[in-house]
C-alpha positions as a Markdown table, in Angstrom:
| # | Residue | x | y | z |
|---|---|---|---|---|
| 1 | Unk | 5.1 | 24.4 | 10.2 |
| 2 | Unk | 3.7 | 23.0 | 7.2 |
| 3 | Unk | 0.1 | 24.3 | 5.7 |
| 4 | Unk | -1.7 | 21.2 | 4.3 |
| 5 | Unk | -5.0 | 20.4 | 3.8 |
| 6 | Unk | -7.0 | 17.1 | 3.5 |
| 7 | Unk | -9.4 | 16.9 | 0.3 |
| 8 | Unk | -11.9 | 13.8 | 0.5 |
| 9 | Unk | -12.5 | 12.9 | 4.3 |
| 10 | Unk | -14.7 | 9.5 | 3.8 |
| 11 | Unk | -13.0 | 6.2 | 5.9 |
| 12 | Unk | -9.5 | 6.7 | 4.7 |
| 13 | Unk | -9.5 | 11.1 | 4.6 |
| 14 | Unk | -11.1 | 11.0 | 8.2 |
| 15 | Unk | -7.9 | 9.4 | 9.3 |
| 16 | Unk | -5.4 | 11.1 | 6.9 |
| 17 | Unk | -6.5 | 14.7 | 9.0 |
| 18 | Unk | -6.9 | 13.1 | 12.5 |
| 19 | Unk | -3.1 | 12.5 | 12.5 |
| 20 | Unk | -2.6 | 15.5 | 10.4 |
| 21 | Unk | -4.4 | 17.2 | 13.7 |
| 22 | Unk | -1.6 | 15.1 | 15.9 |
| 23 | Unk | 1.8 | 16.1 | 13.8 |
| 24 | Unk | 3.5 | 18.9 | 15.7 |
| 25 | Unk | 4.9 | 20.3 | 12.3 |
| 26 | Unk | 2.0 | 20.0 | 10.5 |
| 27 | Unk | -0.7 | 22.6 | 10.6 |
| 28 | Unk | -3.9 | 21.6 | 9.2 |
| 29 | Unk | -5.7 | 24.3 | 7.6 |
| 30 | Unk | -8.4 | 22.5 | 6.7 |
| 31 | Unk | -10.8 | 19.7 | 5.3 |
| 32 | Unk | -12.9 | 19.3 | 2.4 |
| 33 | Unk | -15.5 | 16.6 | 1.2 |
| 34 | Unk | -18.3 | 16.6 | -1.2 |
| 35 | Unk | -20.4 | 16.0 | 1.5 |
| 36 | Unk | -20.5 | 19.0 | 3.4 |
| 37 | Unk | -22.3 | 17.8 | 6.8 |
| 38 | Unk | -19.2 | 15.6 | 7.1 |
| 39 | Unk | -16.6 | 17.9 | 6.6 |
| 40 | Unk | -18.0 | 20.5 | 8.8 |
| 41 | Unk | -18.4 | 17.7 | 11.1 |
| 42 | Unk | -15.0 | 16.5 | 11.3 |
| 43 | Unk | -13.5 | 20.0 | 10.8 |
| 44 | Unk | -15.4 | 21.2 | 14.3 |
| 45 | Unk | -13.8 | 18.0 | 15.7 |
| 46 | Unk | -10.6 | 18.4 | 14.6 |
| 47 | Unk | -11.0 | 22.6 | 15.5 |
| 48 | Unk | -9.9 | 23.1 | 11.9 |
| 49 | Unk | -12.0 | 24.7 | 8.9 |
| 50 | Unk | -14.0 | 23.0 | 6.6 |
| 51 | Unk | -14.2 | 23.7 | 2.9 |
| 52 | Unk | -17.3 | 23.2 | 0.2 |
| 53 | Unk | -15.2 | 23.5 | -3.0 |
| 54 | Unk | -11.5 | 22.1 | -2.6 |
| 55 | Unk | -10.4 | 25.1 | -5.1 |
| 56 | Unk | -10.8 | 26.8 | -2.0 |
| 57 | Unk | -8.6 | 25.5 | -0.1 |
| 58 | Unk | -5.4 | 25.2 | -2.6 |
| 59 | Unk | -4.5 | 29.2 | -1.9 |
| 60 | Unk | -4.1 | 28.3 | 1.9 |
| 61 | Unk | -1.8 | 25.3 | 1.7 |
| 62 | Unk | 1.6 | 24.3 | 1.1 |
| 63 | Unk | 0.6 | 20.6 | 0.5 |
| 64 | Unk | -2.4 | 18.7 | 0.4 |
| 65 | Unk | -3.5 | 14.9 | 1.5 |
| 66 | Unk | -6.1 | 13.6 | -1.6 |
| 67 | Unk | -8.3 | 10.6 | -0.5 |
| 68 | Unk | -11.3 | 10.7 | -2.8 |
| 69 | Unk | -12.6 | 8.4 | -4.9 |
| 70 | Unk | -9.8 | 6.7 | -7.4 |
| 71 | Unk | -11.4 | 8.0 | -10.6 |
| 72 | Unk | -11.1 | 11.7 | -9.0 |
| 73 | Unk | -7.2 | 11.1 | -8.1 |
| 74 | Unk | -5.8 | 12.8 | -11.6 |
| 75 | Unk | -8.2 | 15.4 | -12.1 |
| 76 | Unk | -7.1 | 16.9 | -8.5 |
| 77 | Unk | -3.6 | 16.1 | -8.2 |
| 78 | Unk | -3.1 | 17.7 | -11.6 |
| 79 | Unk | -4.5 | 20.8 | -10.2 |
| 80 | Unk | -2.7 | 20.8 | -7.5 |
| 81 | Unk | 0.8 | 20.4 | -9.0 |
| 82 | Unk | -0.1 | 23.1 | -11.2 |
| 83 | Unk | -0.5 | 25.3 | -8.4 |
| 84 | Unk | 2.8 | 24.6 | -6.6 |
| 85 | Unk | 1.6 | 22.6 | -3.9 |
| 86 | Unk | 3.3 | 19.1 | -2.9 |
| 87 | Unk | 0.6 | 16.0 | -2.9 |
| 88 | Unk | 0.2 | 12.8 | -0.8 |
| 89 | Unk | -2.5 | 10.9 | -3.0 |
| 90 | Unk | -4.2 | 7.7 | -1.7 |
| 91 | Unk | -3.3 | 4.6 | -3.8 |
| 92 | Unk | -3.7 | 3.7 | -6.5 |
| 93 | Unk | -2.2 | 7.0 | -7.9 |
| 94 | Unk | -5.2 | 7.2 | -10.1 |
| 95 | Unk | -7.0 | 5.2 | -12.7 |
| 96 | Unk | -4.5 | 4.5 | -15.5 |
| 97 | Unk | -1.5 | 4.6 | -16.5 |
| 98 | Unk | -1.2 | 7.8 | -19.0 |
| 99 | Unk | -2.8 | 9.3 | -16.2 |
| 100 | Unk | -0.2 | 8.3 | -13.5 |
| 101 | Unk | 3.0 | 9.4 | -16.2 |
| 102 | Unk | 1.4 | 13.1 | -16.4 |
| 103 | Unk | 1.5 | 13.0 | -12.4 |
| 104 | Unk | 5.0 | 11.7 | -12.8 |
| 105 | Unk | 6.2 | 14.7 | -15.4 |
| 106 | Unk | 4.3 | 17.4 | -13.7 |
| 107 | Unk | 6.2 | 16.8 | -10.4 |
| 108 | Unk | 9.2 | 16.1 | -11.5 |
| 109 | Unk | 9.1 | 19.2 | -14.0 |
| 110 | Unk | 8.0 | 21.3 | -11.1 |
| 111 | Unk | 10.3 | 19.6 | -8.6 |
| 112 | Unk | 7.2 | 19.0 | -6.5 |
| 113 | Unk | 6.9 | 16.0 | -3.6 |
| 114 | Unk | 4.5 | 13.1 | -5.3 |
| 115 | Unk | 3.9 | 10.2 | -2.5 |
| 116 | Unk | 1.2 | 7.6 | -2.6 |
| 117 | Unk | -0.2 | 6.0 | -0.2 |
| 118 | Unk | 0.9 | 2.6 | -0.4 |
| 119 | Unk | 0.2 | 2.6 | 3.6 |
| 120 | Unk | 1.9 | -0.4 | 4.1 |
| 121 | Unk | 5.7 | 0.3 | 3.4 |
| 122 | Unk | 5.5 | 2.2 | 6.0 |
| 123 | Unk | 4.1 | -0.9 | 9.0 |
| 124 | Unk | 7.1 | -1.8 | 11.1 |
| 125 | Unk | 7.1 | -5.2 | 10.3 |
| 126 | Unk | 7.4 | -4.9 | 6.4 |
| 127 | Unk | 10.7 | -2.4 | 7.5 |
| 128 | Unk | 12.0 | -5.3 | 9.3 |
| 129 | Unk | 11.6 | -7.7 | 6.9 |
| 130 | Unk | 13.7 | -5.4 | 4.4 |
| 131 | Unk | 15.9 | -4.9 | 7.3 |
| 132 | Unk | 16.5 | -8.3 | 7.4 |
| 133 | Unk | 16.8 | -8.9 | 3.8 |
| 134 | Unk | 19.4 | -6.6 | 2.9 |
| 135 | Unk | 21.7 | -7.9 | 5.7 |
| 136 | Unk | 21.0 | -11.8 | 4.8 |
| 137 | Unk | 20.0 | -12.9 | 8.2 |
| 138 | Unk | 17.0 | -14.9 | 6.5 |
| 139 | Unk | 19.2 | -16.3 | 3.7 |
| 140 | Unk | 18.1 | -15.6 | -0.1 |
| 141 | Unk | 14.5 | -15.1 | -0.9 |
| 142 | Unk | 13.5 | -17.8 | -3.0 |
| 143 | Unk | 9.4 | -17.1 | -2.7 |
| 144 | Unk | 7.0 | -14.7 | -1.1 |
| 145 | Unk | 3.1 | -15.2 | -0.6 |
| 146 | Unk | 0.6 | -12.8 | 0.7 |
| 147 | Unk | -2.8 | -13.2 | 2.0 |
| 148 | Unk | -5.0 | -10.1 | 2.8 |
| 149 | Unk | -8.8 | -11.5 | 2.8 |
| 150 | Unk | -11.7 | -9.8 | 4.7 |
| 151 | Unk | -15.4 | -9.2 | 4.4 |
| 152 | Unk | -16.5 | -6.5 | 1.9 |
| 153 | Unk | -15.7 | -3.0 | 2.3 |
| 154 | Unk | -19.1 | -0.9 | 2.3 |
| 155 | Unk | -16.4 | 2.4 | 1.3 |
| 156 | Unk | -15.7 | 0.7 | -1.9 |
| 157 | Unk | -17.8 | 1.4 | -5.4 |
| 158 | Unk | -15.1 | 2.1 | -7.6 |
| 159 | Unk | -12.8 | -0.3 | -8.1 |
| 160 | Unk | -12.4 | -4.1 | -7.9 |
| 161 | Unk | -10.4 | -5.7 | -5.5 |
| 162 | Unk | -7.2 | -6.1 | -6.6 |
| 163 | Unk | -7.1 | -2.3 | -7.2 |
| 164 | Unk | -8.2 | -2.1 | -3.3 |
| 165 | Unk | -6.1 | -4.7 | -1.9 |
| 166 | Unk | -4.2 | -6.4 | -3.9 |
| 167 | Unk | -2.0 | -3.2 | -4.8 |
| 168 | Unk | -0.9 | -3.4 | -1.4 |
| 169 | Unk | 0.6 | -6.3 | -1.4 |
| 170 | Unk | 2.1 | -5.5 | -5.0 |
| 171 | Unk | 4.0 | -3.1 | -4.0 |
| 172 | Unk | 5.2 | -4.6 | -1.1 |
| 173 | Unk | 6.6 | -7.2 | -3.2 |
| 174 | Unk | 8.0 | -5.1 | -5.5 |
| 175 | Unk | 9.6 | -3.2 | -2.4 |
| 176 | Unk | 10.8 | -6.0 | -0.9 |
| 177 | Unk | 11.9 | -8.2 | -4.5 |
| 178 | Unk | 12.8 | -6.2 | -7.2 |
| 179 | Unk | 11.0 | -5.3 | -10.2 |
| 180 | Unk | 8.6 | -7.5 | -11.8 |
| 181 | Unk | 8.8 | -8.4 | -15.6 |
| 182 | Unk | 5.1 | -10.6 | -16.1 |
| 183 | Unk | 1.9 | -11.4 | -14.4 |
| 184 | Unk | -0.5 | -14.3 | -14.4 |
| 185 | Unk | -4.0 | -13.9 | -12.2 |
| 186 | Unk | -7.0 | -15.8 | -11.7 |
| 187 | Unk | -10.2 | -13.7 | -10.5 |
| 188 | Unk | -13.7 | -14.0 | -10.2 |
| 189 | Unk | -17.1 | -12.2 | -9.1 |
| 190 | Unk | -18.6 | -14.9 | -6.5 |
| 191 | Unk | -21.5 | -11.7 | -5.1 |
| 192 | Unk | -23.6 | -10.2 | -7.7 |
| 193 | Unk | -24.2 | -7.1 | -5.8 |
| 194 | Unk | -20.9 | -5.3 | -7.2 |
| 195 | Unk | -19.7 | -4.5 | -10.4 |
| 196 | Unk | -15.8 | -5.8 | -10.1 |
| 197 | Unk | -14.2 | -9.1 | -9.1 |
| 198 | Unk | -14.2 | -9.8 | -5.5 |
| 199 | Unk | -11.6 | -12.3 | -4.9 |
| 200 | Unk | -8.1 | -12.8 | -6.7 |
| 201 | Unk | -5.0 | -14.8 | -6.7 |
| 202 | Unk | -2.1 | -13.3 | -8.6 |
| 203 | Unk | 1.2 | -14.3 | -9.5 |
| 204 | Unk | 4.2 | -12.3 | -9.7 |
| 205 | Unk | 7.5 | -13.2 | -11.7 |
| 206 | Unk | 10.4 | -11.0 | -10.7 |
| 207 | Unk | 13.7 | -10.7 | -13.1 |
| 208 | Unk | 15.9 | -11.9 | -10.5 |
| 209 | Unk | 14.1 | -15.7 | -10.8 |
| 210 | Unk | 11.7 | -15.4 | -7.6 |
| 211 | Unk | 8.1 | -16.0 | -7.0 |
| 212 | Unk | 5.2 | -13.8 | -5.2 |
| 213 | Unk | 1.7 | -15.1 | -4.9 |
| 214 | Unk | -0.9 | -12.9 | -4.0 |
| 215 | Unk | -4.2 | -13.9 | -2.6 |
| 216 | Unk | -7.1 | -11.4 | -1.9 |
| 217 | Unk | -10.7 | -11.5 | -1.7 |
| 218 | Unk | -13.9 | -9.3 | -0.3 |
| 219 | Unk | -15.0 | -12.8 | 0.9 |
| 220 | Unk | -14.1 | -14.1 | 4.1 |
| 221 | Unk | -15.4 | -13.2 | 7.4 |
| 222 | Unk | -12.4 | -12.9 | 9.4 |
| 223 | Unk | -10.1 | -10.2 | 8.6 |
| 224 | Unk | -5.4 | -11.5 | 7.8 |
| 225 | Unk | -3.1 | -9.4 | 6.8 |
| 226 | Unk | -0.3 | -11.6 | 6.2 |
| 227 | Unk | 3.2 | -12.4 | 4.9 |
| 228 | Unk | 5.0 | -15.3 | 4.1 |
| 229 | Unk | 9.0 | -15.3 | 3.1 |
| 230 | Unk | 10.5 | -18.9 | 1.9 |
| 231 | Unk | 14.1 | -17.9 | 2.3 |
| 232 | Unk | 17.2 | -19.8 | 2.6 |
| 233 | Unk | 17.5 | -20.0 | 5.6 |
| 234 | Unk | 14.5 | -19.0 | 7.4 |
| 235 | Unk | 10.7 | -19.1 | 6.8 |
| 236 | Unk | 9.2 | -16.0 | 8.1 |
| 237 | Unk | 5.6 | -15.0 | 8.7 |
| 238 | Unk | 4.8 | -11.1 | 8.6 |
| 239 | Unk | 1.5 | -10.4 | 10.5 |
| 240 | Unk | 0.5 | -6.4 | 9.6 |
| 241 | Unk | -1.8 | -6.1 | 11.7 |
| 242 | Unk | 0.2 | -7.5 | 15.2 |
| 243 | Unk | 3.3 | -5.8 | 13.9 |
| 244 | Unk | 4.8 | -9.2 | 14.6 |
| 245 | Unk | 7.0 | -11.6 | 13.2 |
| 246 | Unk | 7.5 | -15.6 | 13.6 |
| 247 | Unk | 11.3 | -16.4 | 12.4 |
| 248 | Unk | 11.0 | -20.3 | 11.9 |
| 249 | Unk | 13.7 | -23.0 | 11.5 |
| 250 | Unk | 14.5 | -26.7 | 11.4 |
| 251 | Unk | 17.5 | -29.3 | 11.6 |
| 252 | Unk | 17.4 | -33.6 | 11.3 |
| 253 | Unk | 18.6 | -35.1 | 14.6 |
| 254 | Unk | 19.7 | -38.7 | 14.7 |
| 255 | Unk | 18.4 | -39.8 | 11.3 |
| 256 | Unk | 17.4 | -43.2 | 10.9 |
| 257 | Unk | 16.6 | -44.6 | 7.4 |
| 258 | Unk | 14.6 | -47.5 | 8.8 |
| 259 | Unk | 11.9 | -45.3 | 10.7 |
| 260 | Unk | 11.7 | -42.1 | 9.4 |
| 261 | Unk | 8.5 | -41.7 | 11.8 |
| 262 | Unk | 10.8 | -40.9 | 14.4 |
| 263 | Unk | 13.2 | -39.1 | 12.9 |
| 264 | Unk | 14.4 | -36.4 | 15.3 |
| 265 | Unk | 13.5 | -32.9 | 14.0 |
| 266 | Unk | 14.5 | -30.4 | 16.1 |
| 267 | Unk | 12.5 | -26.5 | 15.6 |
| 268 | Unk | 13.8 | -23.0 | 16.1 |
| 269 | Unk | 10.9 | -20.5 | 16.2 |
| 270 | Unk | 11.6 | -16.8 | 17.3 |
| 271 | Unk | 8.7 | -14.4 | 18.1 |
| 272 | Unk | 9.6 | -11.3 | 17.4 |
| 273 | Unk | 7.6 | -8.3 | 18.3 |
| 274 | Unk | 8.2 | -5.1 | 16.8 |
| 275 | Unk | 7.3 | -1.5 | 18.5 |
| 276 | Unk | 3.7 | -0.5 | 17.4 |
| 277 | Unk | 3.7 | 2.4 | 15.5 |
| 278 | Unk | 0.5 | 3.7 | 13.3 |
| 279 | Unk | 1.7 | 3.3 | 9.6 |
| 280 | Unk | -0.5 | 6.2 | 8.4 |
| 281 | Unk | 1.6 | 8.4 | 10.9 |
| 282 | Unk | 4.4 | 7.2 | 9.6 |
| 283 | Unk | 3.3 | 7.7 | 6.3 |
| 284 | Unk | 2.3 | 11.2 | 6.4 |
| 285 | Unk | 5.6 | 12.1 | 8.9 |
| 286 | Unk | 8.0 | 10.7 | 6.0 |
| 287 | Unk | 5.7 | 12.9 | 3.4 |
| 288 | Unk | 6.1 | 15.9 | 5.8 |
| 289 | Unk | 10.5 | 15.1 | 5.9 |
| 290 | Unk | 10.8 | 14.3 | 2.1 |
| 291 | Unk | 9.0 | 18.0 | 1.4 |
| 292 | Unk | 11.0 | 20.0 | 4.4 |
| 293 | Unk | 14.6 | 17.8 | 3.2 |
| 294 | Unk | 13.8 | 18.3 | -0.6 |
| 295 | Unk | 14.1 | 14.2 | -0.9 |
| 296 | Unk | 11.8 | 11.7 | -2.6 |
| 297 | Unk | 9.5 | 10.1 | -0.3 |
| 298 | Unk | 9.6 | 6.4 | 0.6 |
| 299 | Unk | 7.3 | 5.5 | -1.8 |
| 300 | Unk | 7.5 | 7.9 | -5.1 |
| 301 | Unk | 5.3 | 8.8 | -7.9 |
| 302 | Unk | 7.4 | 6.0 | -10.1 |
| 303 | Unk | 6.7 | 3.6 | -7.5 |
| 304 | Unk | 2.9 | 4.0 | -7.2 |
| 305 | Unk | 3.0 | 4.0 | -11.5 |
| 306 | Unk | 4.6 | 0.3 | -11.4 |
| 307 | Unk | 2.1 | -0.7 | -8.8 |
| 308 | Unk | -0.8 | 0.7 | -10.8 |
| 309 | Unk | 0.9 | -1.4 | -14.3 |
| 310 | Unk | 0.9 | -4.5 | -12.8 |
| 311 | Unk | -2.6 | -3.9 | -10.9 |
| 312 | Unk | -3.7 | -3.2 | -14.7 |
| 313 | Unk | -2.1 | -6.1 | -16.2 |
| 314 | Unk | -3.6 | -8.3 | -13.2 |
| 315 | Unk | -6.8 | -7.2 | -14.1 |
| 316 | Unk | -5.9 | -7.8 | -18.0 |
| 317 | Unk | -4.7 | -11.2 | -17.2 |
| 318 | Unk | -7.5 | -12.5 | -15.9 |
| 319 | Unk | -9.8 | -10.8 | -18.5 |
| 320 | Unk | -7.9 | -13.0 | -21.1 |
| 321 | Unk | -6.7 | -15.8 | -19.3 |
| 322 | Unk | -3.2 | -15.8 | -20.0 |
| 323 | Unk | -0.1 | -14.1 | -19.1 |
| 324 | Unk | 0.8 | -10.0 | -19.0 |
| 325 | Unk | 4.5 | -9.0 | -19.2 |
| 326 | Unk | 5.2 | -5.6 | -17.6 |
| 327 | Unk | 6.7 | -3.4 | -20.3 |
């Protein structure tokens, strides 16, 4: 049994110690939030304890589940690595980048387990996809688009939204592509009632010649969570939310050059739907093996630094209307 704890139990921590509650070799010691009618609230739910002061809690734990704000990420992983204990922080790993490489060091130095929560890597349908990939049943990838648009978050005062969304689908790409060597984004503020950019399209150039276009935005009231794969031989939709998949193709039947408007095309679409499974449970299961199998987790330290780089150089690009390589 593993002790962990959960520190910050707002929208995202509530659900981080629910399934922490569910994990049959996980105990959960306990919960802590600034807001202390919440986490005794939850913690009576959950029939677990509830801590004021997170200090508190680090003595009782092996490991510990951070999902506070993003500009209190470093200050508490830090301590935490320090201590001994292995760390599951919510992406983005924290606010910058000389922040993220003293995570990096201090785990590595202390042989520590540093996952971020890059939630989904771990949806069933982006491990198809890779699946896939890797055995060339879809061909080469020759682009890949995202679109993750929804109304605004009311849990979100700290950061814009391609720190909130669009690092999702960054690291996705980068998951699923390769590394990426420059950035060019467009972004705006359309509401004046926050203090970031609400809505985003970014574009992604990879060192192995392919294309990813992100588009995100705080704006629209009906919530995608989508993929799209141009490959060479398939064109594949991704839905995260269904955990589906539509595997599309086409071939010319019985061309005639003199009336192309009836031009035979015949269409090969496959539905493919994937077993559900709760990507946070996943998430925090493969946290819970890469600590008990001394492994790195599926998504390490490194990989939530690169997906906090080009977040920045995103948010840079825009800012100065031209394009960021990723050094």
């Amino acid at each position: 049994m593993l002790n962990v704890g959960v520190i910050g139990v707002g929208s995202m921590g509530k659900n981080h110690a629910r399934v922490c509650s569910e994990i049959e070799d996980i105990n959960l010691i306990g919960v802590s939030d600034v807001d202390k009618k919440v986490s005794k609230n939850l913690a009576s739910r959950l029939r677990t304890k509830s801590y004021s002061n997170y200090k508190e809690l680090i003595s009782e734990i092996d490991a510990a589940i951070v999902a506070t704000p993003t500009n209190t990420h470093y200050d508490i992983a830090l301590e935490l690595l320090e201590n001994g204990k292995h760390v599951l922080v919510e992406k983005p790993i924290c606010d910058n980048i000389k922040k993220a490489n003293s995570l990096l060091t201090h785990s590595e130095d202390q042989d520590l387990v540093l996952a971020v929560g890059h939630i989904e890597r771990h949806n069933p349908a982006v491990n198809f996809v890779k699946e896939n990939l890797e055995t060339n049943r879809f061909g080469d990838l020759i682009t890949i688009t995202s679109k993750r648009v929804s109304d605004f978050p009311v849990r979100i005062n700290d950061v814009g939204v391609i720190f909130d969304f669009g690092v999702h689908d960054i690291d996705v790409m980068r998951y699923l592509s390769g590394e990426v060597v420059s950035v060019y984004a467009k972004a705006g503020k359309f509401k004046n009632n926050i203090d970031f950019e609400d809505h985003a399209n970014i574009i992604l150039n990879f060192e192995n010649g392919i294309t990813g276009v992100i588009e995100v935005n705080w704006l629209t009231p009906i919530k995608i969570r989508k993929l799209f794969l141009t490959c060479s031989k398939n064109f594949v939709e991704a839905d995260y939310i269904a955990q589906s998949l539509t595997i599309s193709s086409s071939s010319f039947k019985d061309i005639d050059e003199m009336n192309l408007f009836k031009t035979r095309i015949q269409y090969n679409i496959e539905k493919v739907s994937i077993e559900k499974k709760e990507p946070l449970k996943n998430e925090i299961e493969d946290f819970v093996l890469a600590i008990n199998n001394h492994k790195k987790p599926l998504v390490t330290a490194k990989d939530g630094l690169m997906a906090l780089k080009i977040a920045e150089a995103s948010t840079k690009s825009y800012l100065e209307g031209r394009e960021i390589e990723i050094i």
